[in-house]
One Martini backbone bead per residue (centre of mass of N, CA, C, O) as a GRO file, in nm:
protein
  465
    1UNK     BB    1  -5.436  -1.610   0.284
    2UNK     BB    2  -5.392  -1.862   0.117
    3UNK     BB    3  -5.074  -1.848   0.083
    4UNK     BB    4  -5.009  -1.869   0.404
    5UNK     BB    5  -5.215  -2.132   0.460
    6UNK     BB    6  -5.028  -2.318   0.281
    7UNK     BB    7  -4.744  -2.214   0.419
    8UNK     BB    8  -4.841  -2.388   0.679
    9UNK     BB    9  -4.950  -2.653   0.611
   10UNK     BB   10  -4.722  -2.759   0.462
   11UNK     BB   11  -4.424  -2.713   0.696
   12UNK     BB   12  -4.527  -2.673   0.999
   13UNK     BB   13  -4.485  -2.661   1.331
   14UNK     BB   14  -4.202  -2.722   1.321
   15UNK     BB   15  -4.106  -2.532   1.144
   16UNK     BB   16  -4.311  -2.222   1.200
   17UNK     BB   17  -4.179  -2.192   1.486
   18UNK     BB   18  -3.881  -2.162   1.455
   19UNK     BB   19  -3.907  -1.937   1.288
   20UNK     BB   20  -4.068  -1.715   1.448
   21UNK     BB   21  -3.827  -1.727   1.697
   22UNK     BB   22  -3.616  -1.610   1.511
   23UNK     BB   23  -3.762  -1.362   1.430
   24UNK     BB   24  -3.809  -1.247   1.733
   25UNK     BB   25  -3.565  -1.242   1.870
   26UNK     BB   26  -3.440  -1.056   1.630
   27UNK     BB   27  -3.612  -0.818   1.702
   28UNK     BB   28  -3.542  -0.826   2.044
   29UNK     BB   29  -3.195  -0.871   2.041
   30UNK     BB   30  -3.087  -1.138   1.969
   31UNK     BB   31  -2.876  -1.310   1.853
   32UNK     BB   32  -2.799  -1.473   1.598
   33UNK     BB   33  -2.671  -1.758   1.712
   34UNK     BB   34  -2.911  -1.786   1.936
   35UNK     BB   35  -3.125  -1.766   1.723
   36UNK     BB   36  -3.057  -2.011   1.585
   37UNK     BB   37  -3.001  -2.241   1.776
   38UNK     BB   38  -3.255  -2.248   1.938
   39UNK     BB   39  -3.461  -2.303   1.739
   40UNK     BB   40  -3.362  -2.557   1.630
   41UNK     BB   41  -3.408  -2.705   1.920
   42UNK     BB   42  -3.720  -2.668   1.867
   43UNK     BB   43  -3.756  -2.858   1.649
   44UNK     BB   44  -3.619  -3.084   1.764
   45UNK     BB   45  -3.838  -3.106   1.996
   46UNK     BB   46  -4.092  -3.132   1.839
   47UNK     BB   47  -3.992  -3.402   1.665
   48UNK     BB   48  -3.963  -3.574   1.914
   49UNK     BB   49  -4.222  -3.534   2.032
   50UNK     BB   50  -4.392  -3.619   1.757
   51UNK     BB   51  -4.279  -3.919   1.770
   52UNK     BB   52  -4.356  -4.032   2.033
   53UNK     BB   53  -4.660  -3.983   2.001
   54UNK     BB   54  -4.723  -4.113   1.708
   55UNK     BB   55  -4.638  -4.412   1.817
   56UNK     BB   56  -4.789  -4.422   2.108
   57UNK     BB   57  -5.072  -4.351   2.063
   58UNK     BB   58  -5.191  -4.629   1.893
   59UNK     BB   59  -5.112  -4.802   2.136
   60UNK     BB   60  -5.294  -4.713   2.390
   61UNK     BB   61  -5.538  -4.703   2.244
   62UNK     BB   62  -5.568  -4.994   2.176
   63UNK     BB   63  -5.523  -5.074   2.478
   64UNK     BB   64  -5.775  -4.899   2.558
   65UNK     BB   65  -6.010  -5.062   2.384
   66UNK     BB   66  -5.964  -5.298   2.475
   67UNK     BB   67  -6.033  -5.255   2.826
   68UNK     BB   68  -6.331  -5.170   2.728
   69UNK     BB   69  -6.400  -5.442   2.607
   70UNK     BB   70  -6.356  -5.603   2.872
   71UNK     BB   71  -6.569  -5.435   3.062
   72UNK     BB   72  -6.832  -5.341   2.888
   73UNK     BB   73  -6.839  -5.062   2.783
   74UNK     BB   74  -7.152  -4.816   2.707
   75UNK     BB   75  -7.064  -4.558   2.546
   76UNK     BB   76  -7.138  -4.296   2.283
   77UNK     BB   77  -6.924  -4.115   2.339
   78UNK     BB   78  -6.582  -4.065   2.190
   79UNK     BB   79  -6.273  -4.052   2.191
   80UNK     BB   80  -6.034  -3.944   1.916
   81UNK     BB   81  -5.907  -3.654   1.966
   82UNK     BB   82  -5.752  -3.365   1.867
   83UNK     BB   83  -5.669  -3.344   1.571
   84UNK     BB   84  -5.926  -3.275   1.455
   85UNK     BB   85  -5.951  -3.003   1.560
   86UNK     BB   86  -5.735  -2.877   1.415
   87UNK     BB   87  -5.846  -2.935   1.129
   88UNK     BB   88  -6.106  -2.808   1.102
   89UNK     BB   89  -5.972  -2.498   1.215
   90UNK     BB   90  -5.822  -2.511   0.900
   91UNK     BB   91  -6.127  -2.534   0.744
   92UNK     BB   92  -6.277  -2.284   0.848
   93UNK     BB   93  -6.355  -1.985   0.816
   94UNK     BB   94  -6.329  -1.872   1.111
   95UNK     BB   95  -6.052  -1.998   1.138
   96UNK     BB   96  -5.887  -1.858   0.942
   97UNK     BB   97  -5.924  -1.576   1.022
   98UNK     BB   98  -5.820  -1.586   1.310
   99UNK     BB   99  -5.546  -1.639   1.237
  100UNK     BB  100  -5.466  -1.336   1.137
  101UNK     BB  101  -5.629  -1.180   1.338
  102UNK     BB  102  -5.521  -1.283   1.573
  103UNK     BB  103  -5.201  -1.231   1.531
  104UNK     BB  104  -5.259  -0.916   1.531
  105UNK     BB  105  -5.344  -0.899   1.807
  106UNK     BB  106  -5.123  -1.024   1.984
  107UNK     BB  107  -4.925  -0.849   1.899
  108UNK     BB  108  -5.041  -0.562   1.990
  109UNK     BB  109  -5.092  -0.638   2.302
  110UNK     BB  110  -4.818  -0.627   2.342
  111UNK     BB  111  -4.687  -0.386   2.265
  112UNK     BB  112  -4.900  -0.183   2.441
  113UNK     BB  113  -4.957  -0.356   2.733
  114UNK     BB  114  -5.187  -0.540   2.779
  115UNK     BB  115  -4.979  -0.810   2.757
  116UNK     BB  116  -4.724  -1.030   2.893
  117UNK     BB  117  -4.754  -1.145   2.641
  118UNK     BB  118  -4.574  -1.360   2.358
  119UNK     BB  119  -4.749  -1.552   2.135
  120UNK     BB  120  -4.664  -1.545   1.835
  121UNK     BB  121  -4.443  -1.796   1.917
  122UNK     BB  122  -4.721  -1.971   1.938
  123UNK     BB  123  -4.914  -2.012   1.658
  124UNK     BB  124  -5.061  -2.325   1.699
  125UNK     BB  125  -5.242  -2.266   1.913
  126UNK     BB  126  -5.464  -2.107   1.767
  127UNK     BB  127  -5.652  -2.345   1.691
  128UNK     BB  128  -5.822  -2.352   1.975
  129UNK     BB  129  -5.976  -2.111   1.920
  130UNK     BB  130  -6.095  -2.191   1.623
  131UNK     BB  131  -6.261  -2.443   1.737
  132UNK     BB  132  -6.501  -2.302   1.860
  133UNK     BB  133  -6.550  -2.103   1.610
  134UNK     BB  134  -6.651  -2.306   1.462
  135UNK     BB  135  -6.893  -2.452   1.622
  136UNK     BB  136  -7.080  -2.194   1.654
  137UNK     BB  137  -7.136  -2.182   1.385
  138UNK     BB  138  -7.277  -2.448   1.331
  139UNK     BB  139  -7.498  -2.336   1.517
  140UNK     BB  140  -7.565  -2.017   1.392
  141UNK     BB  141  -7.457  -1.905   1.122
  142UNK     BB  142  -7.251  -1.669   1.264
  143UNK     BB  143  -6.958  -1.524   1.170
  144UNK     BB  144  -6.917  -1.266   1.429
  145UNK     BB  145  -6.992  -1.439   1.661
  146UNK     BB  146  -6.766  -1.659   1.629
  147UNK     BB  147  -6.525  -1.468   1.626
  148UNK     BB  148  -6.552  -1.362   1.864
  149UNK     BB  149  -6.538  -1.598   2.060
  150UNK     BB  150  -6.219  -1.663   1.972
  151UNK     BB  151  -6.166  -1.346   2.091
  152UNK     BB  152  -6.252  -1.414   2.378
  153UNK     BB  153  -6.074  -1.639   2.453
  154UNK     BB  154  -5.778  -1.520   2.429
  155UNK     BB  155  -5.797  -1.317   2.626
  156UNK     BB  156  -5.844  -1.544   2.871
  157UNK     BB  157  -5.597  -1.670   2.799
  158UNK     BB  158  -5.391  -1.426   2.844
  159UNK     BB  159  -5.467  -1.405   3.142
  160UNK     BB  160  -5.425  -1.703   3.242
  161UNK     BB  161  -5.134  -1.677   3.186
  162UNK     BB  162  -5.025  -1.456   3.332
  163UNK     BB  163  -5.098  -1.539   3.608
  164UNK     BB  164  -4.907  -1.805   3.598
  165UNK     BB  165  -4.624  -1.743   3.458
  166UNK     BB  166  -4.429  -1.732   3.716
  167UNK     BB  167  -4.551  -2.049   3.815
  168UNK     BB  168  -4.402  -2.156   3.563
  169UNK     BB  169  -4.131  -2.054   3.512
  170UNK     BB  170  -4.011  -2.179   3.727
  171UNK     BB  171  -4.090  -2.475   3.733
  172UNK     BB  172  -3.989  -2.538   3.443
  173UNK     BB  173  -3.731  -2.387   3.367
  174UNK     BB  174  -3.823  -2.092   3.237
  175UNK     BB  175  -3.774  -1.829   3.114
  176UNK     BB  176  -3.989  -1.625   3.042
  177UNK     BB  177  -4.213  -1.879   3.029
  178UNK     BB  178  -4.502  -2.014   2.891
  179UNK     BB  179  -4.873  -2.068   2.844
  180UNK     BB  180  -5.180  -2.040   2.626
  181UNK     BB  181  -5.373  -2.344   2.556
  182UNK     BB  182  -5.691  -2.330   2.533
  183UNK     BB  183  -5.695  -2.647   2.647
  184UNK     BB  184  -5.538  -2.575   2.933
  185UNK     BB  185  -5.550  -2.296   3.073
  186UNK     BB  186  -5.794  -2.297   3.250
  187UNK     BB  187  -5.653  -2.474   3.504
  188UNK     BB  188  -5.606  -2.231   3.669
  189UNK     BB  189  -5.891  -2.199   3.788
  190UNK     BB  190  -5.874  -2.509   3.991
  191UNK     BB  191  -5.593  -2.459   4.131
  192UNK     BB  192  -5.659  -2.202   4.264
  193UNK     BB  193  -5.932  -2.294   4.412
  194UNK     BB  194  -5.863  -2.561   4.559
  195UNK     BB  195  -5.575  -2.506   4.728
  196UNK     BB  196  -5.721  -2.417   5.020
  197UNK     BB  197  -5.903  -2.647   5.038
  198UNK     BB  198  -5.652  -2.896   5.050
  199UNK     BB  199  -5.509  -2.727   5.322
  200UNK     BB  200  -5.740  -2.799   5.481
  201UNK     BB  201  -5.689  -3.109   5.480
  202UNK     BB  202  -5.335  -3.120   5.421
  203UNK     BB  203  -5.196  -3.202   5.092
  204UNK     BB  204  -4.952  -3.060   5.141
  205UNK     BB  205  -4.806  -3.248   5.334
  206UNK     BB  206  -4.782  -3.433   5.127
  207UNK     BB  207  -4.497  -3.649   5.020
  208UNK     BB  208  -4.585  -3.664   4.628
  209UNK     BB  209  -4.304  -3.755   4.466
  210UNK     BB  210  -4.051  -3.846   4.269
  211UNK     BB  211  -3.831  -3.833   4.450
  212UNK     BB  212  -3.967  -3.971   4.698
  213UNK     BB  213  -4.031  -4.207   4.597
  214UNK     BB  214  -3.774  -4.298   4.525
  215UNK     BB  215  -3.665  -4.264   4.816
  216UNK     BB  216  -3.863  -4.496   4.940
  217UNK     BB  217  -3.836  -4.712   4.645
  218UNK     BB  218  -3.648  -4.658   4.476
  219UNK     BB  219  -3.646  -4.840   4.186
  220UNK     BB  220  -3.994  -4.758   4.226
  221UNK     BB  221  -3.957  -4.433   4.192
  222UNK     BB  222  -3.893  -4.462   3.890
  223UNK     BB  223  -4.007  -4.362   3.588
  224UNK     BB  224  -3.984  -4.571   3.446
  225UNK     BB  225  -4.084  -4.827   3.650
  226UNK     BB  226  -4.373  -4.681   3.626
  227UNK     BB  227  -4.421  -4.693   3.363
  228UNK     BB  228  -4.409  -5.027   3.359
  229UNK     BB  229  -4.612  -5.072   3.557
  230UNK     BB  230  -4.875  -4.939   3.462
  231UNK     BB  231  -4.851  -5.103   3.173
  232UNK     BB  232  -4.904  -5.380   3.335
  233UNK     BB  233  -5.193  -5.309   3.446
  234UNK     BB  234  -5.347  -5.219   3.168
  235UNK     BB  235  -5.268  -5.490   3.046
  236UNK     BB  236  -5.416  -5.668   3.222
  237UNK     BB  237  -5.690  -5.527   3.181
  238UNK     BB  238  -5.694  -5.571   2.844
  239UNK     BB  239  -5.593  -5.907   2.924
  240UNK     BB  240  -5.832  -6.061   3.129
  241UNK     BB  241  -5.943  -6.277   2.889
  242UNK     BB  242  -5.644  -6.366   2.809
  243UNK     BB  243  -5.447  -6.509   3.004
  244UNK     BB  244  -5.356  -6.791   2.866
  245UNK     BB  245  -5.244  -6.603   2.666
  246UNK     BB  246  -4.919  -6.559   2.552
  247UNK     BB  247  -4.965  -6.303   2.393
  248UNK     BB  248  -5.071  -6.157   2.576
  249UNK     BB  249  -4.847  -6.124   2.801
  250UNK     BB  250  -4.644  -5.999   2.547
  251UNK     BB  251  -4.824  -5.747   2.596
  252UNK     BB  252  -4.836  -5.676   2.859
  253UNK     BB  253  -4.470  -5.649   2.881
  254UNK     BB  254  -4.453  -5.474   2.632
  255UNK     BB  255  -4.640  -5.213   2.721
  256UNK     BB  256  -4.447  -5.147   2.937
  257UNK     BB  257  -4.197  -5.071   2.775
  258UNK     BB  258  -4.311  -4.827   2.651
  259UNK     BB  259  -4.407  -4.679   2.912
  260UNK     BB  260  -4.127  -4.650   2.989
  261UNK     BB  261  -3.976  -4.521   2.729
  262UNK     BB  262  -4.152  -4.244   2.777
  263UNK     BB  263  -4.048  -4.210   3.084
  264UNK     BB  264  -3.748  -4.122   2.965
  265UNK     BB  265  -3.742  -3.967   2.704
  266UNK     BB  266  -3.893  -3.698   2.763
  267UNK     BB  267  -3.710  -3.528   2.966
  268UNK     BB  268  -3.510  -3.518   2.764
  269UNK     BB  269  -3.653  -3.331   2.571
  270UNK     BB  270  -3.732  -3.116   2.770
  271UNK     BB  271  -3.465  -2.999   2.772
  272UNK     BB  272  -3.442  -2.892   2.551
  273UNK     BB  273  -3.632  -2.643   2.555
  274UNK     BB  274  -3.415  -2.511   2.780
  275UNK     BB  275  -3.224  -2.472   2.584
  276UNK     BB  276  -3.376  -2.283   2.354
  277UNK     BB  277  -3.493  -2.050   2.551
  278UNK     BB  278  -3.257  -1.952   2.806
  279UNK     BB  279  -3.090  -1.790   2.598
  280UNK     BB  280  -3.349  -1.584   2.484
  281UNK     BB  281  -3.431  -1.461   2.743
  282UNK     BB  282  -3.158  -1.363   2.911
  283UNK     BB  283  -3.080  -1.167   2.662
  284UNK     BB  284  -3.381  -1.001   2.651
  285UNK     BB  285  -3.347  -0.947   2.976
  286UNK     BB  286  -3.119  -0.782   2.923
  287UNK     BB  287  -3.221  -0.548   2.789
  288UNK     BB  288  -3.532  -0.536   2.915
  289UNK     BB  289  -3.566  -0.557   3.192
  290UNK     BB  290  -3.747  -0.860   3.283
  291UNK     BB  291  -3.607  -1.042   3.563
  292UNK     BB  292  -3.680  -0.947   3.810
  293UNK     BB  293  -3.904  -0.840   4.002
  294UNK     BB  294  -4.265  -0.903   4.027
  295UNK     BB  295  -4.282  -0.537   4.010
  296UNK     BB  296  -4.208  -0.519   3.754
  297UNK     BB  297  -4.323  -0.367   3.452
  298UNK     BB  298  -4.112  -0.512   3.231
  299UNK     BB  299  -4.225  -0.775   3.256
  300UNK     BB  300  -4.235  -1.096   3.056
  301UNK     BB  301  -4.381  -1.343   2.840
  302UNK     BB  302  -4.300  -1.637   2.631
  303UNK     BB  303  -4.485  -1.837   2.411
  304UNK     BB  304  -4.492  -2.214   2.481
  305UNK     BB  305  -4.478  -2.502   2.421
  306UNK     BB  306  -4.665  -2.777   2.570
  307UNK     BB  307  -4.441  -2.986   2.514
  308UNK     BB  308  -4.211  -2.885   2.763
  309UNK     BB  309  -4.439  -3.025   3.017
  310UNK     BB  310  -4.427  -3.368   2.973
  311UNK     BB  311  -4.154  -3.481   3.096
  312UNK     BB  312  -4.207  -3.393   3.367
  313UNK     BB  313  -4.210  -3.606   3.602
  314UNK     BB  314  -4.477  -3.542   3.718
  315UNK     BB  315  -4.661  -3.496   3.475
  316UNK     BB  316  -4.644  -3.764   3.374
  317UNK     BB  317  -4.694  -3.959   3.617
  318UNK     BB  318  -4.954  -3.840   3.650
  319UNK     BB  319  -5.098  -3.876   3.378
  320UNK     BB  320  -5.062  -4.169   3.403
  321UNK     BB  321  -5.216  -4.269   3.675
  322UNK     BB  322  -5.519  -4.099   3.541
  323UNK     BB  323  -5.597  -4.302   3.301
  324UNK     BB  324  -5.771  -4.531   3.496
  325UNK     BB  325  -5.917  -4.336   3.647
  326UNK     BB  326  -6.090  -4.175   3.430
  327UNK     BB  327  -6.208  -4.434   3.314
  328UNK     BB  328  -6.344  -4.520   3.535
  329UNK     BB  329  -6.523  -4.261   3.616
  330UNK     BB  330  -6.696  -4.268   3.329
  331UNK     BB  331  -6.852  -4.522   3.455
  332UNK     BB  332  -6.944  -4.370   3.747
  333UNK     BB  333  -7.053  -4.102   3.624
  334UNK     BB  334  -7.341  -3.973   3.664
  335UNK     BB  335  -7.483  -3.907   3.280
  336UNK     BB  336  -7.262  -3.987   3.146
  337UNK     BB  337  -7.163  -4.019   2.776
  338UNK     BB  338  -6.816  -4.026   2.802
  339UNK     BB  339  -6.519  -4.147   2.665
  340UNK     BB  340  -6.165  -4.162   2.710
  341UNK     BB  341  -5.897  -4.256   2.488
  342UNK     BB  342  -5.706  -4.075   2.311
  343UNK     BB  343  -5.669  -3.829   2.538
  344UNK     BB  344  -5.493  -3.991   2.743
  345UNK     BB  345  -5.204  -3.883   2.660
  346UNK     BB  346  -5.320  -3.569   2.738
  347UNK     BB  347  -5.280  -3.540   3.051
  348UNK     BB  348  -5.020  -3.368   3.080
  349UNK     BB  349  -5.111  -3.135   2.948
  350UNK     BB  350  -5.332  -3.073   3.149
  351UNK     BB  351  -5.169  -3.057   3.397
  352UNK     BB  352  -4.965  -2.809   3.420
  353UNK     BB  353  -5.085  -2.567   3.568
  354UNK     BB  354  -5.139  -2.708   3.829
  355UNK     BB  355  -4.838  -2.813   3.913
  356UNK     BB  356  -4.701  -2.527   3.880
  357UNK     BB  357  -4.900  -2.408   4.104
  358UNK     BB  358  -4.874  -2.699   4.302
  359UNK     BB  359  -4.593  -2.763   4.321
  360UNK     BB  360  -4.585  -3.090   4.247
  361UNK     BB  361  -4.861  -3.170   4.419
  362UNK     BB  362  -4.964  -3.464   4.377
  363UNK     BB  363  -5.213  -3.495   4.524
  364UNK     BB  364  -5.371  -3.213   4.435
  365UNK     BB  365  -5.367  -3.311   4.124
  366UNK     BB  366  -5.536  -3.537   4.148
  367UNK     BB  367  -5.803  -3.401   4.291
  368UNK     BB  368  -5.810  -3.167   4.085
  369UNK     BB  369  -5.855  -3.342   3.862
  370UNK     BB  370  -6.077  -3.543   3.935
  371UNK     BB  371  -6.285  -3.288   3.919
  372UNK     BB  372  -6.254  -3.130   3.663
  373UNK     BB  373  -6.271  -3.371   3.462
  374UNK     BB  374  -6.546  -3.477   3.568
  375UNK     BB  375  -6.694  -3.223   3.483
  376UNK     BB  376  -6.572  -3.253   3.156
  377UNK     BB  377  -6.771  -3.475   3.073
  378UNK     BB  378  -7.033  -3.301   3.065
  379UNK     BB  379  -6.876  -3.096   2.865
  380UNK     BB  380  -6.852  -3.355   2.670
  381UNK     BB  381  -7.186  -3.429   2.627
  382UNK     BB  382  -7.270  -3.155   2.562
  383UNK     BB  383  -7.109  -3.100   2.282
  384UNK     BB  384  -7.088  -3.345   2.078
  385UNK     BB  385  -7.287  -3.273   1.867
  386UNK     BB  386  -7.157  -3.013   1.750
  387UNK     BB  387  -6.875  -3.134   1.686
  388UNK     BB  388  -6.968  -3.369   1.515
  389UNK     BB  389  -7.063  -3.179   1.281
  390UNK     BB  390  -6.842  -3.032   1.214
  391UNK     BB  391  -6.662  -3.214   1.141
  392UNK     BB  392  -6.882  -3.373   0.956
  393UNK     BB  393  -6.855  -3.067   0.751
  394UNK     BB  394  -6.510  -3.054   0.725
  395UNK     BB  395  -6.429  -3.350   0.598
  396UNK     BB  396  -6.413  -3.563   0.857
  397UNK     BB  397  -6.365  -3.901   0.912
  398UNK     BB  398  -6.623  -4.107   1.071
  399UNK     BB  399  -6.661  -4.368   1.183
  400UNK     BB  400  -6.828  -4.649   1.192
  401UNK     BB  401  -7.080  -4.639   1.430
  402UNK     BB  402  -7.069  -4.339   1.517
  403UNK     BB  403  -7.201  -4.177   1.650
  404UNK     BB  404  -7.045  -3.939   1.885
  405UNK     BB  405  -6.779  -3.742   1.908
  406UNK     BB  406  -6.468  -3.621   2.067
  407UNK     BB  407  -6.231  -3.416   2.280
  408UNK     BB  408  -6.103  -3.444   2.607
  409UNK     BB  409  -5.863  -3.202   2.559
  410UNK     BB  410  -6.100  -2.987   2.393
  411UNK     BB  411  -6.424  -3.017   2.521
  412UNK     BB  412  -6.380  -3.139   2.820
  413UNK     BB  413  -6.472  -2.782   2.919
  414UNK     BB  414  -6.624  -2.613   3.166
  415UNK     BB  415  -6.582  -2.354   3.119
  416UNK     BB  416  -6.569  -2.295   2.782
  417UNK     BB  417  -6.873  -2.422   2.770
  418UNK     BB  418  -7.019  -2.188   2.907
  419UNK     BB  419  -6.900  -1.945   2.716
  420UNK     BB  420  -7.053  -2.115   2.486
  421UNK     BB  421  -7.339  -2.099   2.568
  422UNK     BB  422  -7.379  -1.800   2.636
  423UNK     BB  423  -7.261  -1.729   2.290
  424UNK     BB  424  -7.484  -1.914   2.126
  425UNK     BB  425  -7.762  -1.801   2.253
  426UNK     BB  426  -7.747  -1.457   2.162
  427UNK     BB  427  -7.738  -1.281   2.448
  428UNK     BB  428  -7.650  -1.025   2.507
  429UNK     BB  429  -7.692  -0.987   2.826
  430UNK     BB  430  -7.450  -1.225   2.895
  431UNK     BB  431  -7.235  -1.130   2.737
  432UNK     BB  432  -7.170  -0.914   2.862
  433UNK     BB  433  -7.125  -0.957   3.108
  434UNK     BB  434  -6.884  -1.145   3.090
  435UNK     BB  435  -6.706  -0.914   2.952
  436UNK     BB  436  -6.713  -0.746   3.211
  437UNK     BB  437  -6.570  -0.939   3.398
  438UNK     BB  438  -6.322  -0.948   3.211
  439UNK     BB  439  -6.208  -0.663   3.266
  440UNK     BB  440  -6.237  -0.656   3.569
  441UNK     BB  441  -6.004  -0.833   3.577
  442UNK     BB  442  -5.773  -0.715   3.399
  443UNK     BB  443  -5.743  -0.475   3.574
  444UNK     BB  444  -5.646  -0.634   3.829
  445UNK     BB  445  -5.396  -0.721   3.704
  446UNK     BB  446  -5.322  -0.421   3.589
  447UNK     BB  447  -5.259  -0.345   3.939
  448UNK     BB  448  -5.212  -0.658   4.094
  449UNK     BB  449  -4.943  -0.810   3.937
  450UNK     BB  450  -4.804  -0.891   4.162
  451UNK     BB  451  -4.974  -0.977   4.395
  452UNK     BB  452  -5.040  -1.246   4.257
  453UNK     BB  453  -4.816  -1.362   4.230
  454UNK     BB  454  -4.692  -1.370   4.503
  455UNK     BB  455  -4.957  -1.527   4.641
  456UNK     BB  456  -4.880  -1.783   4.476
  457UNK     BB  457  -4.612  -1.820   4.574
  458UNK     BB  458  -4.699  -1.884   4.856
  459UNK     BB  459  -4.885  -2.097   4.797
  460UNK     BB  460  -4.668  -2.276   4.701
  461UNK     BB  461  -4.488  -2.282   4.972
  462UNK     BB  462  -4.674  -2.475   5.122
  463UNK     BB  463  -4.551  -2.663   4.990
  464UNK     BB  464  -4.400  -3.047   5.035
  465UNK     BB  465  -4.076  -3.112   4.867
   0.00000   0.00000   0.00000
């Protein structure tokens, strides 16, 4: 186990995802050209995605605590980032075990036909489960009860990517290709369940989208041009308190061209991802004949990064959008007493399943984010002493002054946070009830999933793009 996991965190996901889809095409039978050059793309699209992630991220961050210093906001639980999360998940016994025995579940049951997803190809996103058997170890010290937990947390992620997956494969121009990172998938549940509520007060009929925008705005409607006014307005409100300095001018400007920048070269990464999955979906679909209608009963989809869908034009700048709304929000929401910071720049990861069941309708994704993300914040103000001590237990350094951190896209999860309460309770009568109701749901998905997908199909139809 110590020298597979030396080899995961030595070469990185940027090389051992490539390596696992290269492994898997040629196993699935794709060719081996298709499966060479595919795989090289995801690598290629990993690492361009990773630089400008790592390099965008310190400053934004930099510019939102300026912000926040420039308003006197007082909360004391900070976002400090996904990162630490992941971090923490490899180095937890709960964590490393569940990586093993994870993958080794994720392939049975696609083999046996339990799931239509093929997540092994996207095995960095396991952390997202181990981090959370991580933090119930630190709370219960029962090494069982944890793993069950990302062992049941995995199951769920896996249901909701499937129930997702046709209208994520259309949208995003992935030929059988899904999402199913435990940190982001729960939004298909508020995306499906408050869609009806939107179509009723009207938000379908908005035209709401970047083509509109444009249409409507000309060069105001273009994503550089909006990352660029965004960016405009972020930098004025965190250096408002020093207008009369030339500096201060110097980066309200400069901060504009960067986040201008961040919104033109991402859509271009993000299509690497479509030239790399393309190829070997296609082959492989039509060896076994997965491309169908949608009751073909041997449709299946590979889970791929969820780094595919940040540069899509709406995904972006919906999630650049609600940047300083979030940060509002967080400052007049009775109770809370988390701040947002550094995983503002993870809002287009998390709007994916929104986006792409509410077809790109951005009223509703407003909306829909702004409901679930609120709620998300008290599910991360009740997380947060827990996610602290894992943390500072699996010696990550936590700075200086700092009471209590959290992970905004990762721990700010009202559905998961609920599933961890009930599961950390040790209440055997209450996990059995969920385990029953998820069972229940399984059943309904593999015997109504046509049905499921055409509904969903009809109702992203209902939206006015």
């Amino acid at each position: 186990m110590k020298i597979f996991m030396d080899i995961v965190t030595t070469l990185g996901h940027n090389v051992i995802i490539p390596i696992i889809i290269f492994l898997v095409a040629l196993t699935l039978g794709a060719k081996l050209v298709t499966a060479i050059r595919s795989s090289i793309l995801v690598g290629v699209a990993l690492t361009g995605f990773s630089w400008i992630i790592g390099s965008f991220t310190p400053i934004v961050t930099k510019m939102i605590e300026k912000l926040t210093n420039a308003t006197g906001l007082n909360l004391p639980i900070v976002d400090t980032g996904w990162q630490s999360s992941a971090l923490v998940a490899f180095q937890s016994p709960v964590g490393i075990s569940f990586f093993l025995i994870g993958l080794l579940i994720e392939a049975v049951l696609f083999l046996i036909g339990y799931t239509k997803i093929l997540f092994v190809t996207n095995l960095w996103q396991n952390w997202g489960f181990m981090v959370w058997g991580t933090v119930a170890y630190i709370v219960t010290n029962n090494f069982i009860l944890s793993l069950g937990l990302s062992i049941f947390l995995m199951l769920i992620a896996l249901f909701l990517s499937e129930v997702q997956a046709d209208r994520y494969s259309e949208y995003y121009k992935i030929p059988n290709g899904t999402t199913a990172s435990m940190q982001n998938i729960e939004n298909v549940i508020p995306a499906i369940l408050l869609d009806p509520v939107w179509n009723l007060i009207g938000l379908n009929k908005i035209e709401l989208t970047p083509a509109k925008l444009k249409e409507k705005l000309g060069i105001l409607g273009e994503p550089t041009i909006i990352g660029f006014i965004l960016g405009i307005i972020i930098g004025f409100l965190a250096n408002i308190n020093h207008l009369s300095s030339l500096s201060s001018w110097g980066q309200i400007l400069f901060f504009g061209i960067q986040l201008g920048t961040v919104m033109t070269i991402f859509p271009m990464i993000a299509r690497l991802f479509g030239e790399a999955f393309k190829p070997i979906t296609s082959e492989i679909s039509k060896k076994y004949k997965s491309q169908d209608s949608l009751s073909n009963k041997k449709k299946w989809f590979i889970a791929v990064d969820d780094g595919l869908g940040y540069g899509e034009s709406t995904t972006l700048i919906a999630g650049m959008v609600l940047m300083p709304i979030m940060l509002f929000i967080s400052v007049i929401l009775p109770g809370n007493k988390m701040i947002p910071v550094v995983d503002l720049i993870a809002l287009p990861f998390m709007l994916q399943s929104i986006v792409a069941i509410q077809r790109g309708n951005m009223a509703k994704i407003f909306a829909t984010a702004i409901v679930w993300f609120s709620l998300g914040m008290y599910a991360g103000t009740y997380m947060a002493p827990m996610y602290t001590e894992a943390v500072s237990h699996y010696g990550i350094a936590i700075a200086t002054g700092t009471a209590l951190i959290i992970s905004f896209n990762v721990m700010a999860r009202p559905f998961t946070a609920f599933i961890f309460a009930i599961w950390v309770s040790g209440n055997i009568y209450y996990i059995v009830i969920i385990v029953l109701i998820y069972l229940l749901l399984q059943i309904f998905l593999r015997f109504k999933r046509d049905y499921i997908w055409e509904y969903l199909k009809k109702m992203s139809n209902k939206n006015i793009n």
